[in-house]
C-alpha positions as CSV (number, residue, x, y, z in Angstrom):
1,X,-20.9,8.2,-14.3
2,X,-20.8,8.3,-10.3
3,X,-17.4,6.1,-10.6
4,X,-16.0,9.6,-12.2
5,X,-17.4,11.5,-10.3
6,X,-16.5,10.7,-6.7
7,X,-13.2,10.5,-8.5
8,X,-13.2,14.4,-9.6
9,X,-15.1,14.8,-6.1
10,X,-12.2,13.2,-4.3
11,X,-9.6,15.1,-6.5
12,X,-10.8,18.3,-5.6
13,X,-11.7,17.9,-1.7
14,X,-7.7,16.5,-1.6
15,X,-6.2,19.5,-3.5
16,X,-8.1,22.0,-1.1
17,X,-7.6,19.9,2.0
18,X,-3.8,19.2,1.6
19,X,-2.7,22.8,2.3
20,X,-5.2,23.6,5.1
21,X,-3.9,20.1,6.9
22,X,0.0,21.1,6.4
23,X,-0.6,24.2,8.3
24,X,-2.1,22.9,11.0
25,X,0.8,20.3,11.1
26,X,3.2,23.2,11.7
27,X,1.0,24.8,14.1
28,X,0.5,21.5,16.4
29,X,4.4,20.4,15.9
30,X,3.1,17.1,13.7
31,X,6.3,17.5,11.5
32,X,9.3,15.2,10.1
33,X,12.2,15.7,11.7
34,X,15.4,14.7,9.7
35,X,17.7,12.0,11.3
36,X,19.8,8.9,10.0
37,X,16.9,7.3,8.6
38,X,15.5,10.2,6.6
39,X,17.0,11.7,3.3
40,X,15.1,15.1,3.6
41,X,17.4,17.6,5.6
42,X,14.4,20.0,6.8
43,X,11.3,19.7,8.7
44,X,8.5,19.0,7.1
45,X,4.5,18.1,7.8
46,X,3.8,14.6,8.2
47,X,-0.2,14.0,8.5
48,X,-1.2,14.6,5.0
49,X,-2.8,11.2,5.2
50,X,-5.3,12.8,7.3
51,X,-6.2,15.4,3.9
52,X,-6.7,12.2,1.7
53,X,-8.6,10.0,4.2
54,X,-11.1,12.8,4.8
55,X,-11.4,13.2,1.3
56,X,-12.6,9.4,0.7
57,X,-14.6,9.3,3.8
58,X,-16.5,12.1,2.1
59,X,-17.2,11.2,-1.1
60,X,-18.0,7.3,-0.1
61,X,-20.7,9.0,2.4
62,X,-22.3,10.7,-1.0
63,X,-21.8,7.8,-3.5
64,X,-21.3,4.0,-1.6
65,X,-23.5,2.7,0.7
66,X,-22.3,-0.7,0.4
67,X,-21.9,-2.5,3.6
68,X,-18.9,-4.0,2.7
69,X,-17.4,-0.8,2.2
70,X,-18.3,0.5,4.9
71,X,-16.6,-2.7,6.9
72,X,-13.0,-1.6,4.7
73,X,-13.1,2.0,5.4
74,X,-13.9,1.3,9.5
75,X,-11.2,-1.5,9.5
76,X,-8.9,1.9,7.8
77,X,-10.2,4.0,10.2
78,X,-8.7,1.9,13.1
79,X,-5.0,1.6,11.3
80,X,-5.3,4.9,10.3
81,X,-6.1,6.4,14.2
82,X,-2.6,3.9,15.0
83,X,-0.7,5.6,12.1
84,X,-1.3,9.3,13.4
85,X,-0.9,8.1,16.9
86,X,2.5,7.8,15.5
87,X,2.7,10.5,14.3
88,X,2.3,12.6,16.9
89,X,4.3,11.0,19.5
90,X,6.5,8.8,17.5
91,X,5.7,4.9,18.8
92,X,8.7,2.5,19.3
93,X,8.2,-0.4,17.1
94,X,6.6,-2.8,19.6
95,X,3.5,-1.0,21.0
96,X,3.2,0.5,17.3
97,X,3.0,-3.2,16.3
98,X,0.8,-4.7,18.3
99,X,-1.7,-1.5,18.5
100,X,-1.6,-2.6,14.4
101,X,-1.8,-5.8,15.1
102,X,-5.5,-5.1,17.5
103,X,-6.8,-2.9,14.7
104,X,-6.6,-5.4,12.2
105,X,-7.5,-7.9,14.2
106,X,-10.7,-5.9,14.9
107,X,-11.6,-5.2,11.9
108,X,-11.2,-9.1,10.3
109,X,-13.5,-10.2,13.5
110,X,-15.9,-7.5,12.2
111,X,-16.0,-8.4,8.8
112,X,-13.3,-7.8,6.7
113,X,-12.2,-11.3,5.4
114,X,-12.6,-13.9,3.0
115,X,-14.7,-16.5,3.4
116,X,-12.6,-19.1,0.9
117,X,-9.3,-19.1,-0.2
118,X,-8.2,-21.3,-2.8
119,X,-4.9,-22.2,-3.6
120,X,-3.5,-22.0,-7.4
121,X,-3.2,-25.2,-9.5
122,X,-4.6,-27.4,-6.5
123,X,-7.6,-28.3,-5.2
124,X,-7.1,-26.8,-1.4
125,X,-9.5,-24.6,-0.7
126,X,-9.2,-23.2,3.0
127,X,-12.0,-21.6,4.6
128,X,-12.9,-20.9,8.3
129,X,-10.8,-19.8,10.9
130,X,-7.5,-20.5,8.8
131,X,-9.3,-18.5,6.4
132,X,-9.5,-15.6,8.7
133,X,-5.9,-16.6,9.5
134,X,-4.9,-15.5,6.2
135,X,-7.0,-12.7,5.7
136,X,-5.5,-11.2,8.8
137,X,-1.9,-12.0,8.3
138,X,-2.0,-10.7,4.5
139,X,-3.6,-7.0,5.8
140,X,-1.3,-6.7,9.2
141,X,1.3,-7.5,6.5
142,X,0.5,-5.3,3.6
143,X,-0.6,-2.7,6.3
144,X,3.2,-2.2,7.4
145,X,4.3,-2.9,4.0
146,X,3.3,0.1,2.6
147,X,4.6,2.1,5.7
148,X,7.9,0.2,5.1
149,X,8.3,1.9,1.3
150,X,6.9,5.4,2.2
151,X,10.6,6.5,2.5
152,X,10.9,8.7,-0.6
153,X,8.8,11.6,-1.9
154,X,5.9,10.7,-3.7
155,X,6.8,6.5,-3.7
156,X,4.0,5.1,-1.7
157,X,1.5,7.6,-3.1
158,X,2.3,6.9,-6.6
159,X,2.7,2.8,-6.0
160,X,-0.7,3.7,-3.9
161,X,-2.4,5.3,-7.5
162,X,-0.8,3.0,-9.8
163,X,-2.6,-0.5,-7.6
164,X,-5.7,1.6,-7.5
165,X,-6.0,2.2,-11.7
166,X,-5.4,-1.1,-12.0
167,X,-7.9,-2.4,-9.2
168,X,-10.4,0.0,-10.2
169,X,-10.0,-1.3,-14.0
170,X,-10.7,-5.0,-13.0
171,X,-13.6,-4.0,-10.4
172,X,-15.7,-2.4,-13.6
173,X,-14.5,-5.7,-15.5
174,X,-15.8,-7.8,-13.1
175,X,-19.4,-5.3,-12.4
176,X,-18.4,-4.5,-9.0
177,X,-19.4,-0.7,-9.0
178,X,-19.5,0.0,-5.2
179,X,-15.8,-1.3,-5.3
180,X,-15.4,1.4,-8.1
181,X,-16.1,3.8,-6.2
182,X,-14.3,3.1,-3.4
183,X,-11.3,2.8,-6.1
184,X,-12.2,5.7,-7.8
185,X,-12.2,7.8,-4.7
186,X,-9.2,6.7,-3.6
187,X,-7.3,7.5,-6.9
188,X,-8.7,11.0,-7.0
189,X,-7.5,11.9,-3.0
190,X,-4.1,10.2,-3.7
191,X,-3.9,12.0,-6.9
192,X,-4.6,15.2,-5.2
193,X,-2.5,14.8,-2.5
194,X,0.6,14.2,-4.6
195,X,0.8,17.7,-6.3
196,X,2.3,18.3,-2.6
197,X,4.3,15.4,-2.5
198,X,6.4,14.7,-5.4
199,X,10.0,15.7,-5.0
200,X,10.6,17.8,-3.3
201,X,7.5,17.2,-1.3
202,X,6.5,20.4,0.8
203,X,4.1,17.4,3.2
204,X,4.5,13.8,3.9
205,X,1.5,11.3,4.0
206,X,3.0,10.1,7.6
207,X,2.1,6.7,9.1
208,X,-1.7,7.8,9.3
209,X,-1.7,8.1,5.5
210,X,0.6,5.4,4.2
211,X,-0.6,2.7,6.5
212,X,-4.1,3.5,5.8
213,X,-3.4,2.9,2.4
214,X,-2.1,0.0,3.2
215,X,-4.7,-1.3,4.9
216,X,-7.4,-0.4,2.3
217,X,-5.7,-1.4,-1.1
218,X,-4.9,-4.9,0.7
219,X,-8.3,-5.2,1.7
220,X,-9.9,-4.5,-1.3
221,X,-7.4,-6.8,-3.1
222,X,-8.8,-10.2,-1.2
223,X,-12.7,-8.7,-0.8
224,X,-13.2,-7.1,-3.9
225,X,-12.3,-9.1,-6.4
226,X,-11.4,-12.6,-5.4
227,X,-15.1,-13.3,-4.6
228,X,-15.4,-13.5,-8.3
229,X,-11.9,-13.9,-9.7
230,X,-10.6,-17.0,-8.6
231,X,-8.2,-18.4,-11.2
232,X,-5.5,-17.4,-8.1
233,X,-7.2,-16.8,-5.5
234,X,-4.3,-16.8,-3.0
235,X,-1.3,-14.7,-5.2
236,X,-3.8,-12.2,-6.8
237,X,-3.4,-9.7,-3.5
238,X,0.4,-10.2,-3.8
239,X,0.7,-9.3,-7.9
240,X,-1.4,-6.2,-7.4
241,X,1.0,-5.0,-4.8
242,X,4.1,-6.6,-6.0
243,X,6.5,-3.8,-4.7
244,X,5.5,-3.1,-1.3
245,X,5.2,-6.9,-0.6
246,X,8.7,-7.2,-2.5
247,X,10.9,-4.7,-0.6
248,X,9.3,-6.0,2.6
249,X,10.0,-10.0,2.1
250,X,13.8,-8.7,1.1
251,X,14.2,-6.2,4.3
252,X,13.1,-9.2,6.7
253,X,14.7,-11.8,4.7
254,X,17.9,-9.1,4.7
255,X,18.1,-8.3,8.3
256,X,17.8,-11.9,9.7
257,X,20.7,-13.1,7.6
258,X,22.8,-10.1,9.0
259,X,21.4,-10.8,12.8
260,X,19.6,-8.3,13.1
261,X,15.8,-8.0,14.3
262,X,13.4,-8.0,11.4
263,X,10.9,-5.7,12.6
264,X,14.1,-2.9,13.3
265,X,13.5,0.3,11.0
266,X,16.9,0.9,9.1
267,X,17.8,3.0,5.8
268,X,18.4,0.4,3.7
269,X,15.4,-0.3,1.6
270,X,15.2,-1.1,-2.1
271,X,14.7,2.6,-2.5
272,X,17.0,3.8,-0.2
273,X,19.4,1.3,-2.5
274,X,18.8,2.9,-5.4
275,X,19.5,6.2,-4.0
276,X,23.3,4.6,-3.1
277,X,23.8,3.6,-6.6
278,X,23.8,7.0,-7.8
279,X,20.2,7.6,-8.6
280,X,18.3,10.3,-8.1
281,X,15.1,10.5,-6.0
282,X,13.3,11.0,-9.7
283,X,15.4,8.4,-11.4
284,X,14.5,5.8,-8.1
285,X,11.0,6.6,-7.4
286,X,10.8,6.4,-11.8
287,X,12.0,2.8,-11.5
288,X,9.8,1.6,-8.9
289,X,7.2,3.0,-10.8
290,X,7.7,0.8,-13.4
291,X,8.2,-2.4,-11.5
292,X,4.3,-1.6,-10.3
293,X,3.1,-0.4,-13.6
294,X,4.3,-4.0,-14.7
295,X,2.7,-5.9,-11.8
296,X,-0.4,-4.3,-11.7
297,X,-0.6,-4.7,-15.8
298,X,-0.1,-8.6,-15.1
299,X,-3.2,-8.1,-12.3
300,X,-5.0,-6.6,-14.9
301,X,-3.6,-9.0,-17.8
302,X,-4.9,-12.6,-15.7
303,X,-8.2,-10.7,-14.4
304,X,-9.3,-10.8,-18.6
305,X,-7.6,-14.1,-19.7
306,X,-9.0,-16.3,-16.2
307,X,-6.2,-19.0,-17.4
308,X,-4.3,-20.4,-14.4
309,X,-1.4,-22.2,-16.5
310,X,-0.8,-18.4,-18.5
311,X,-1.3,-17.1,-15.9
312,X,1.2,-18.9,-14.4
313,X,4.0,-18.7,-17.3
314,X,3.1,-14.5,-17.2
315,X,3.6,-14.0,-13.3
316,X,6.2,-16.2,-12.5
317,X,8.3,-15.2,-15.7
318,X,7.6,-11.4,-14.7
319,X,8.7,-11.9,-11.1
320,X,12.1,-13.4,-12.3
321,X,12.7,-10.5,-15.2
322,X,12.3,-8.0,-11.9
323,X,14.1,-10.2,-9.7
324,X,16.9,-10.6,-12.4
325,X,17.4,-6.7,-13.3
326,X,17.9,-6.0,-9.2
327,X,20.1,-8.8,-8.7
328,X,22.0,-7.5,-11.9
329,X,22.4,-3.5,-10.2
330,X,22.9,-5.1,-7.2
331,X,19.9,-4.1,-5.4
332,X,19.4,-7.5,-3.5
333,X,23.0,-8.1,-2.2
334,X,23.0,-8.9,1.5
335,X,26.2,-7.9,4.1
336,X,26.8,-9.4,6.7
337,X,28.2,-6.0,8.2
338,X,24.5,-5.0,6.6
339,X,25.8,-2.4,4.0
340,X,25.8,-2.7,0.5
């Protein structure tokens, strides 16, 4: 009963919170402004992360006193001060990295890891510092791989709510009701924070909000469920948040084959792909959609069947069906002049 209501909780603080938040964003100057990597043509507020972070700080305060919660939302409130940092004064890429990079860092040494990793169809199991290793490479990754997709209205906040449903759907499986929560509160501020920012949004989420996001869902991915679901230890993250960790293997993968630096912002994203195929912002954000609907069904699918060789068959059978279909519209072709 508490998992719905710090979800209802949540819903409501983020409905209320969103508009209050956007006003001050006007009245401080923390607003989008359009350029060549945008596709909105007006200014628009860009810290409604901060509506939807208070939201779950709130109702985790009321409902979760689980320490290891409390480890995931301080390692989010590090990434998340980084994100409106940016924000506000609009980082270049290298002290925005490496500010992300201390912030995860911090939070791993203060907690936030896995102890054991193990390593599908083997018997590796890596523990330790290599371990931490992996815990902190996977968040730092995941962390700017959310921020990498947040480039269309509603994208990241709706990839954001579809992970968490599924998440929060193999937490209850699995008994882990102080993950639930944390879940549950999470779907309700994201929820609530998207009646603003579905196309066309009248407020972004900004760096605060998307990275935070980020940070959190990844975490929770590794800590709050492969202590108990360990069929694939190491890919279960990467299947929950298929997309983001898609589009951001094919932008680096993309931009070193066209000589360019892979950590360089550009506007040519799967989404921003889409877009140049004739799709709408609907009809793209619609599609992606659906890729994570399927991924995070497949998360759900191997959390209840706890078979590694299905398991197998279904993930990597899924991952070439997605692959396929963008290969087929042409989604994955690389330039060498980097254009599609």
């Amino acid at each position: 009963m508490n998992v719905f209501f710090a979800f209802l909780l949540s819903l409501v603080i983020s409905v209320l919170l969103t508009p209050w938040v956007k006003k001050i964003a006007y009245q401080v100057g923390a607003v989008d402004i359009p350029n060549d990597r945008k596709v909105h043509l007006k200014p628009i507020p860009r810290i409604g992360g901060v509506a939807f972070f208070l939201s779950i700080l709130v109702v985790n305060v009321i409902f979760n006193k689980s320490p290891v919660v409390e480890k995931i939302i301080f390692g989010g409130l590090l990434v998340f001060l980084v994100g409106l940092l940016d924000d506000f004064v609009e980082l270049k890429p290298k002290p925005k990295f490496w500010l992300t990079f201390l912030a995860v860092l911090i939070a791993v040494i203060l907690g936030v890891r896995v102890e054991i990793w193990r390593v599908p169809y083997t018997k590796i199991i890596i523990k330790g510092f290599w371990a931490d290793v992996i815990t902190f490479v996977w968040l730092l990754g995941i962390t700017n791989a959310m921020n990498f997709i947040d480039g269309l209205d509603g994208l990241a906040g709706g990839v954001s709510v579809i992970s968490s449903f599924s998440l929060l759907i193999i937490s209850l499986i699995l008994g882990r009701i102080e993950m639930a929560l944390l879940l549950s509160s999470i779907l309700g501020a994201v929820l609530g924070f998207l009646f603003y920012n579905f196309p066309p949004a009248s407020i972004f989420m900004g760096d605060s909000g998307a990275m935070f996001l980020g940070f959190i869902l990844g975490a929770i991915s590794v800590i709050g469920v492969l202590k108990i679901s360990t069929v694939i230890n190491l890919f279960f993250p990467i299947i929950v948040l298929g997309f983001p960790v898609l589009d951001t293997a094919f932008s680096i993968i993309r931009r070193i084959l066209e000589g360019r630096a892979p950590w360089r912002y550009d506007k040519d994203h799967i989404h921003h792909r889409f877009l140049r195929l004739g799709m709408s912002t609907e009809q793209s954000i619609a599609f992606i959609y659906l890729i994570t609907i399927c991924m995070a069904l497949l998360a759900v699918i191997i959390s209840l069947l706890q078979d590694p060789y299905i398991s197998a068959i279904l993930l990597f059978g899924t991952l070439f069906l997605i692959i396929f279909i963008l290969k087929k519209l042409g989604v994955l072709e690389v330039r060498k002049n980097g254009k599609v």
